[in-house]
N, C-alpha and C positions, 0 to 999 in steps of 0.2 A: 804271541806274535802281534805285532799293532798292523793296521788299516792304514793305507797312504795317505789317508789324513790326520792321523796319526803325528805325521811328518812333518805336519805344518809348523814353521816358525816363525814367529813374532818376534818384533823386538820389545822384550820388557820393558822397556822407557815408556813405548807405544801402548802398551798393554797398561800401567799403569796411569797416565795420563789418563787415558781412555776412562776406565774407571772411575778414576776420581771426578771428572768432569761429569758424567751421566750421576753419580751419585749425586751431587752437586745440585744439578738442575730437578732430580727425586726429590732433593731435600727444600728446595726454592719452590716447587709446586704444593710443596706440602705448607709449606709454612703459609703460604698465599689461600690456602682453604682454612688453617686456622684461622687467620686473620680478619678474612671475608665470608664465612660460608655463606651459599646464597645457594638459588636453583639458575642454575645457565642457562640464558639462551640460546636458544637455534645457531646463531651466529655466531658468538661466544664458543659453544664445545665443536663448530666444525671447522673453525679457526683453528683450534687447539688440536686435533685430529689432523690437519693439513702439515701445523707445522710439526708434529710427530713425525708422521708421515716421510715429510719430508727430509727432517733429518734423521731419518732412519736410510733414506735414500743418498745422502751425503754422505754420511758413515761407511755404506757398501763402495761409493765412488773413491772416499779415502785409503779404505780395506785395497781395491782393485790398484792403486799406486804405488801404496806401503809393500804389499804382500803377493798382487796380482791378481787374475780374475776370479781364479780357480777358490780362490779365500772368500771373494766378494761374492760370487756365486753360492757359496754355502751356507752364509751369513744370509741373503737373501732368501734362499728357500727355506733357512732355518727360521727365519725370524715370519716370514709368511705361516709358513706349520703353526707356528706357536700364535699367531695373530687370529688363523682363522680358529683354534682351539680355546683362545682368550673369549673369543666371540660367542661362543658355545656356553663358556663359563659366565656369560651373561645372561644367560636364558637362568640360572641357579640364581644369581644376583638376585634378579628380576624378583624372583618366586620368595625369595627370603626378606627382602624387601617389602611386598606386597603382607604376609604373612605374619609379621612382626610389626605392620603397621607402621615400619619407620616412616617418622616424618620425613616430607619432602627436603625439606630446609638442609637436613641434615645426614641426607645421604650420601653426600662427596664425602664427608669424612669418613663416613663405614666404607666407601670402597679405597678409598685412598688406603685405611688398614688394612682392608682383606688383600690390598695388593701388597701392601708392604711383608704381610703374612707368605704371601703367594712367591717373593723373589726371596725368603730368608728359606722358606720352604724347599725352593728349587735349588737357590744355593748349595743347602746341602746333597741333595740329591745328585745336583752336578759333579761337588766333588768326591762323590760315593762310587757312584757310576764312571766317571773318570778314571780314580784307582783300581774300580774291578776290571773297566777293560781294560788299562794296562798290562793288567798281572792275569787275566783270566779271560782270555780271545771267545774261548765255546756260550760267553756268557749272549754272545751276538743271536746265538740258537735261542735264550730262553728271552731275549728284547723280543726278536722277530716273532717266535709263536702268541708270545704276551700280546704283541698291538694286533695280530690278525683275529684272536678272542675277543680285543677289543673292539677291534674293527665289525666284528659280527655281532655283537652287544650293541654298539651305534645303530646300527642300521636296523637289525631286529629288536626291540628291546621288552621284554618279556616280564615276567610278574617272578626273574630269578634273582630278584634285588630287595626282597620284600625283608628280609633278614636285615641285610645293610641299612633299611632304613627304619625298623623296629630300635634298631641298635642306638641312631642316630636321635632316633624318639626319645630314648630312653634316656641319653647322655642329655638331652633338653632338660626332661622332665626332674632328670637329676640334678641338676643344677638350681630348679625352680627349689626343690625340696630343701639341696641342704645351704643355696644361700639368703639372707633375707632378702625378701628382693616387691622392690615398691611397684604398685600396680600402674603408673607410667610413667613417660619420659618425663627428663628434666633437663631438656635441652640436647646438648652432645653427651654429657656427665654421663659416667660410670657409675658417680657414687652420690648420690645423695645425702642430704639427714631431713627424716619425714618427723614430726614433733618430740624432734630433739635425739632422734637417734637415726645412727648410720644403715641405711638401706642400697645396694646394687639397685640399678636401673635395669628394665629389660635390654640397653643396651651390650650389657656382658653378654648375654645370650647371641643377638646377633653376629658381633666378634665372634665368641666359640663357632656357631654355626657357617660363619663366612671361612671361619679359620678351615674347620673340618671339610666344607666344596673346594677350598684352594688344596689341600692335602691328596683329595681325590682326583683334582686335576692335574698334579704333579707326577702324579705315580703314573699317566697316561703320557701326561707329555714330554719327561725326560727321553722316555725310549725315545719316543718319536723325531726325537732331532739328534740325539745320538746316531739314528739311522743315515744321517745326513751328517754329520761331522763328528770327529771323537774331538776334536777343539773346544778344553773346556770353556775358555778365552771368548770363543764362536758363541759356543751355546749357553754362554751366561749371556754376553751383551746381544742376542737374538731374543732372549727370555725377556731381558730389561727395555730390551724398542718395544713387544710386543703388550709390557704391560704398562709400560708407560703411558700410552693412549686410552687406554682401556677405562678409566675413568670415564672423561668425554667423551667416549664413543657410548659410554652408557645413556646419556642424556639426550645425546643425536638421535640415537637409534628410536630409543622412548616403544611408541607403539606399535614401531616399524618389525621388532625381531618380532610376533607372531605372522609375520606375511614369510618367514625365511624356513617355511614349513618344509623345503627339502636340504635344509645346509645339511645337518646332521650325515646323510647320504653323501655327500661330500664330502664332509670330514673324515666316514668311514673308509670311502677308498681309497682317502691320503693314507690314513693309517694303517689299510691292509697294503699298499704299494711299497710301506717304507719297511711293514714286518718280513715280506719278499725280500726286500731287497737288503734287511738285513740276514736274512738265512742264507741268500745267497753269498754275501758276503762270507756270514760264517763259513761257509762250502768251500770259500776263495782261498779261506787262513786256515783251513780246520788242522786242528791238533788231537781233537779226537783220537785217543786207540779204536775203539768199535767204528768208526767211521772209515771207509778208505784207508784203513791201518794206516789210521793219523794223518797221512796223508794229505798235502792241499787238492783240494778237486778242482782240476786245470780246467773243466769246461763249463765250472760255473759263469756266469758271466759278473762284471764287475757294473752297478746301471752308476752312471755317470753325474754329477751334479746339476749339470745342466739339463737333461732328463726330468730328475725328480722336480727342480725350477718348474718344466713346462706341464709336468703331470699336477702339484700342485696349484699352480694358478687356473687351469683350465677344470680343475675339479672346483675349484670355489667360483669361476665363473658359471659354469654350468649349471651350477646347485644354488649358484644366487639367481640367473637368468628363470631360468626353471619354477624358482618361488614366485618371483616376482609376476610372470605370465602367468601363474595359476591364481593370484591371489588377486589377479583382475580380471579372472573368468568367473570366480566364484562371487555367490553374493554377499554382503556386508554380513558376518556373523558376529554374534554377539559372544563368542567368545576373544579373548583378549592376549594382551604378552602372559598372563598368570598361567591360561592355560596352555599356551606355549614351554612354557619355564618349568613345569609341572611332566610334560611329557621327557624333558631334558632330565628332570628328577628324575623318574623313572630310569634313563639309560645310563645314570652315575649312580643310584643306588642313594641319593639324599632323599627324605621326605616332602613327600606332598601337602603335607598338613601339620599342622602346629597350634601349639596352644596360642594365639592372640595376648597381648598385656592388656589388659584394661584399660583404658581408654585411649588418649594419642600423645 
């Protein structure tokens, strides 16, 4: 049985335009850091962040015309979800970054891949989890219990991760072994030749490792806006506004995400609100035989998009306001975003520590 949003229709002209066009301008930013890489300024990546922003706020106003509000509505909370989880996935950035030594010069184009990594990723995902809930409504039970795990993993984050990231070590470590691989960068290059033969740069390594945090943050954030729209259409172009920016907000933010010492608390109770409100859901459509002999449960409630809108944005106000006032009560500590990004490791299960390349 499908969800009323489910129901939702586009017109495919709409829907492909749409696409083409954000692809378009994906592929024009990219080309624009081959060209120039450089480190941005202040004013440079919050320009760039605005006009995101912004037309991501255009987009919900053409959605609310096209479609109506109830579309533009979901696109909004969907692409917020995914925005403040992007932000999350910058604290890992940070750490890998730091870790591997990547040069300054040349970080927009490692995040520009991990993002491009991050939307083929979720691509798939999108249309996996699309055809499941189609064909398979109870699957809404194992979203909802899955984010509220997560949601209690976010908030608590324990030493139950030390596995995932031996693992992750190891997939490092292995890659050191079986490729040749030159003891530093040479430039962007992948690939080198050191006196006359061909050697991998430590830059393969950071790709794999950027690839494997985008992997980990897909598996979290699919459910999470499937919770909020089964529109795969929605929840690909709320994916694509949310990583779009994400780049330049790396560079804005800079030393700023160690001050955002409560977001994570914030993220958690989007993500346990949306695992509720998918169970509830489930409850809405159940088809279950052991449940209510299959039965829908009529007094579930259905929580409304506008709801989740105002539950969302008041969890990342709170948990930004909250950082912000704590982080000018305390005094100037010498720890940094690393160890910020380190603690985020921790709650995804990536590594805290890595072997370094030799020199820069």
């Amino acid at each position: 049985m499908k969800g009323p949003a489910m129901e939702l229709q586009l017109d495919p002209l709409f829907q492909t335009i749409t696409l083409v066009v954000l692809v378009l301008i994906l592929v024009a930013d990219l080309l624009i850091i081959l060209k120039r890489p450089h480190i941005p300024a202040a004013k440079e990546s919050t320009l760039w962040v605005v006009f995101y922003v912004t037309l991501a706020l255009i987009f919900a106003g053409v959605l609310w015309i096209v479609a109506g509000g109830e579309v533009a509505g979901q696109f909004v909370a969907g692409w917020l979800t995914e925005y403040s989880l992007s932000i999350d996935n910058l604290f890992v950035f940070v750490l890998i970054m730091g870790q591997f030594a990547v040069p300054r010069r040349y970080q927009q184009e490692v995040l520009m891949v991990g993002i491009i990594i991050a939307l083929i990723l979720r691509g798939a995902f999108i249309l996996v989890g699309a055809t499941i809930i189609e064909n398979f409504s109870p699957i809404f039970y194992l979203f909802g219990a899955f984010l509220v795990y997560t949601a209690i993993r976010q908030a608590f984050p324990g030493d139950d991760h030390d596995d995932d990231s031996q693992k992750e070590n190891l997939i490092v470590r292995t890659l050191r072994r079986v490729l040749p691989m030159s003891d530093s960068y040479d430039g962007k290059k992948v690939i080198t030749r050191v006196k006359g033969k061909k050697l991998f740069t430590p830059m393969i390594i950071v790709f794999v490792a950027i690839g494997v945090t985008d992997l980990l943050f897909a598996i979290d954030s699919i459910p999470a806006i499937f919770g909020i729209t089964q529109s795969p259409f929605i929840v690909f172009t709320a994916n694509l506004f949310a990583l779009m920016g994400l780049r330049q907000l790396y560079f804005l933010l800079g030393d700023l995400l160690d001050r955002l010492k409560f977001l994570h608390y914030g993220i958690a109770f989007i993500l346990a609100f949306i695992g509720v409100k998918l169970i509830l859901h489930a409850m809405h459509v159940n088809e279950l035989s052991f449940i209510n002999d299959g039965e829908p449960i009529e007094w579930a409630p259905e929580i409304s998009t506008w709801v989740s809108l105002a539950v969302i944005v008041v969890s990342m106000a709170v948990a930004t306001i909250a950082s912000l006032i704590a982080a000018r009560r305390e005094p100037a500590s010498v720890d940094g975003p690393q160890d910020a990004a380190a603690d985020v490791a921790d709650e995804k299960g990536t590594p805290r520590t890595v072997e370094q390349p030799k020199g820069d």
